[in-house]
VMD Tcl script that builds the backbone (N, CA, C; Angstrom):
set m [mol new atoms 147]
animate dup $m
set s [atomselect $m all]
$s set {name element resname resid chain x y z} {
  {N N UNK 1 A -21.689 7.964 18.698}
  {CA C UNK 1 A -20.931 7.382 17.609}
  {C C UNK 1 A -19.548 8.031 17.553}
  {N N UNK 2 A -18.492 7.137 17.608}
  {CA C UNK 2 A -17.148 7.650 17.042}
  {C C UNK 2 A -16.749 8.466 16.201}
  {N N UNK 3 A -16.332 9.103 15.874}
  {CA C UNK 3 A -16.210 9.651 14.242}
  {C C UNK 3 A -14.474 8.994 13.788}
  {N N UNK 4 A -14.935 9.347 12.779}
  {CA C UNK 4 A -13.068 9.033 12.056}
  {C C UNK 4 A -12.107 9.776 12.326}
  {N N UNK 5 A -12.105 10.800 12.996}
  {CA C UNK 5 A -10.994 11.322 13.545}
  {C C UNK 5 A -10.863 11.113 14.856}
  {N N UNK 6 A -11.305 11.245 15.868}
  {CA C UNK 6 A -11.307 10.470 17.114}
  {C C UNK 6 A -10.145 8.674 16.629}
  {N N UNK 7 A -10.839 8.059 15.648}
  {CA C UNK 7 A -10.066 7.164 15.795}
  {C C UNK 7 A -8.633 7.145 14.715}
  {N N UNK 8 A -8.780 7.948 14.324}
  {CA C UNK 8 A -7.519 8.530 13.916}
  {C C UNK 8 A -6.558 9.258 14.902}
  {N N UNK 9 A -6.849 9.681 15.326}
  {CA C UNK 9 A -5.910 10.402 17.086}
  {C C UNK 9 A -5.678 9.614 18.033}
  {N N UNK 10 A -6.403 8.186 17.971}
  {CA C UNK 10 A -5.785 7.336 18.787}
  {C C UNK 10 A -5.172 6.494 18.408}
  {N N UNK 11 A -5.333 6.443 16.580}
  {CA C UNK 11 A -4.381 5.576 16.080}
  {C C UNK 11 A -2.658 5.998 15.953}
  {N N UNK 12 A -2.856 7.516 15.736}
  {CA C UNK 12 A -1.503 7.939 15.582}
  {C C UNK 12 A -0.956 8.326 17.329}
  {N N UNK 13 A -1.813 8.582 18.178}
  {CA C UNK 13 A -1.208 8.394 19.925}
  {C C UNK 13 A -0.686 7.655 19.858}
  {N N UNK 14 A -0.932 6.216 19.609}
  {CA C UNK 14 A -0.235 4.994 19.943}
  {C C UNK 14 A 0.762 4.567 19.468}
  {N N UNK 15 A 0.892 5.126 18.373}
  {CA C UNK 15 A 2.264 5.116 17.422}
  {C C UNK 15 A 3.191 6.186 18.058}
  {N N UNK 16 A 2.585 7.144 18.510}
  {CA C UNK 16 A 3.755 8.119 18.664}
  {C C UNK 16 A 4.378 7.291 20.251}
  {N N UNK 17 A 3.026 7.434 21.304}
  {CA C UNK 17 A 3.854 6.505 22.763}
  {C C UNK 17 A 4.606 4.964 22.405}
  {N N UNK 18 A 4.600 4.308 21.399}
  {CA C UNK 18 A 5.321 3.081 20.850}
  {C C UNK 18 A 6.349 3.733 20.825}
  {N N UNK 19 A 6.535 4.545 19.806}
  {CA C UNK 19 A 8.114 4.730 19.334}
  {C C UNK 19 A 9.267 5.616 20.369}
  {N N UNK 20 A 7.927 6.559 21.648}
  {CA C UNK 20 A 8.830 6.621 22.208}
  {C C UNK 20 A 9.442 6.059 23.504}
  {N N UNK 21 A 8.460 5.103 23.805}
  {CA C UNK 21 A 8.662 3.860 24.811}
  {C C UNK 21 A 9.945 3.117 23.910}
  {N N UNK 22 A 9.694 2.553 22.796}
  {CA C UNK 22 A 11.087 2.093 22.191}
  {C C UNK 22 A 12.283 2.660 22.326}
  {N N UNK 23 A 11.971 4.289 22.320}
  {CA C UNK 23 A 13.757 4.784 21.941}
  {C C UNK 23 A 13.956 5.226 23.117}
  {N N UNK 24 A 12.894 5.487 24.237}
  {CA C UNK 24 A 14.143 6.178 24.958}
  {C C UNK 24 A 14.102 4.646 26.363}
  {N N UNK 25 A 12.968 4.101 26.570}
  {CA C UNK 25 A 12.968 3.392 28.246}
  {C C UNK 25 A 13.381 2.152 27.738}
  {N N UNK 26 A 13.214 1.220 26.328}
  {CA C UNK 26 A 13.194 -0.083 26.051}
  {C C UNK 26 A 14.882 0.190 25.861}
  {N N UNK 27 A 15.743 -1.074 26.286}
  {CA C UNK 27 A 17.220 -1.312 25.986}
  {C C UNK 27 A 17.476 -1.843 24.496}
  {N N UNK 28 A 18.861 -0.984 24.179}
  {CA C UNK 28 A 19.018 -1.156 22.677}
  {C C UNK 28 A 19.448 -2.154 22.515}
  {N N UNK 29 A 20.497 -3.212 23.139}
  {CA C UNK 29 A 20.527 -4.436 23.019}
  {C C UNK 29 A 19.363 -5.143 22.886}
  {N N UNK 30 A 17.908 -4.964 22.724}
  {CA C UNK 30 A 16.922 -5.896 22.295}
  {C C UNK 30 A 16.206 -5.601 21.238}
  {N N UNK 31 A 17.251 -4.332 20.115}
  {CA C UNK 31 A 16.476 -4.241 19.088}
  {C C UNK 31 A 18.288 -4.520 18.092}
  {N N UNK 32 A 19.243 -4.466 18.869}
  {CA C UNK 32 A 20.443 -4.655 17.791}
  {C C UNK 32 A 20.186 -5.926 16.807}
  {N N UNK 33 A 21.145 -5.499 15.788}
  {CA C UNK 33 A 20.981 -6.914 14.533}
  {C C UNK 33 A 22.294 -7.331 14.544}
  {N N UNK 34 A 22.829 -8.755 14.731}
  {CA C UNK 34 A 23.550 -9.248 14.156}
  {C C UNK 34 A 24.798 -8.636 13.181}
  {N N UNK 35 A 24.123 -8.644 12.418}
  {CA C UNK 35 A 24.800 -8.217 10.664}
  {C C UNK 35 A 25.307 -6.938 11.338}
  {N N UNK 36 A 24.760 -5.548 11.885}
  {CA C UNK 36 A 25.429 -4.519 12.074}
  {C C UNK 36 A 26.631 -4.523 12.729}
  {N N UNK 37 A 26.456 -5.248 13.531}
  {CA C UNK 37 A 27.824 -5.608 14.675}
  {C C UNK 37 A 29.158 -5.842 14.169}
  {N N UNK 38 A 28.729 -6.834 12.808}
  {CA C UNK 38 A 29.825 -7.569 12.708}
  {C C UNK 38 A 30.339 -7.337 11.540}
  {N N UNK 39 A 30.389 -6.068 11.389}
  {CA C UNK 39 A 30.608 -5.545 9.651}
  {C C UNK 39 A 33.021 -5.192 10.043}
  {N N UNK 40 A 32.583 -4.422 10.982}
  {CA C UNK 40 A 34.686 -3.673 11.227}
  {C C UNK 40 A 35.481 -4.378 12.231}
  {N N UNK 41 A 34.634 -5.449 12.630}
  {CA C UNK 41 A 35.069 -6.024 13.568}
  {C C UNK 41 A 35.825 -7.255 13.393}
  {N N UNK 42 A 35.663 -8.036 12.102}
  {CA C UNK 42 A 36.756 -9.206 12.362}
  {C C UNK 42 A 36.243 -10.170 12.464}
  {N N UNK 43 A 36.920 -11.141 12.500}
  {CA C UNK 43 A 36.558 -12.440 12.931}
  {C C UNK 43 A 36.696 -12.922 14.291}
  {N N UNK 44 A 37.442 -12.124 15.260}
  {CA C UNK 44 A 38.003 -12.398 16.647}
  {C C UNK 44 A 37.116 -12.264 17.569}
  {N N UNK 45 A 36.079 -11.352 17.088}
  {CA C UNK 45 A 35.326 -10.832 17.942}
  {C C UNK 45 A 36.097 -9.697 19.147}
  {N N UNK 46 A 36.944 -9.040 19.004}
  {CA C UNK 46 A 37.696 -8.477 20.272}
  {C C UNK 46 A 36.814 -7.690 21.362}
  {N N UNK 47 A 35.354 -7.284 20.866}
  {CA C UNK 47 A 34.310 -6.781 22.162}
  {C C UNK 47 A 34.873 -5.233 21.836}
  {N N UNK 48 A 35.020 -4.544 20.951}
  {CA C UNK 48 A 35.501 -3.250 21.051}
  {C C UNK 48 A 34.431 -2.660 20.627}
  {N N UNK 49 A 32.780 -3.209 20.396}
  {CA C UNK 49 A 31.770 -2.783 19.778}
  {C C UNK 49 A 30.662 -3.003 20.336}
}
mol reanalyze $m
mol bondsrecalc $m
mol representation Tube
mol addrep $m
């Protein structure tokens, strides 16, 4: 039988290898938003961001 901590240690493993598969190997262009981009930038879009 499992116990509750066993599945507690694999619940928080998987969270910890998620977040760091996200920040460091996954590209940040596929988590950027919109709205952040386009706050100092203008209407021109000039690509300085």
């Amino acid at each position: 039988m499992i116990s509750f901590q066993t599945i507690l240690v694999y619940i928080i493993l998987a969270i910890a290898v998620g977040y760091l598969v996200k920040k460091f190997i996954l590209p940040k262009a596929l988590f950027a938003s919109n709205k952040s981009n386009s706050k100092g930038c203008g209407q021109d879009n000039c690509g300085c961001h």
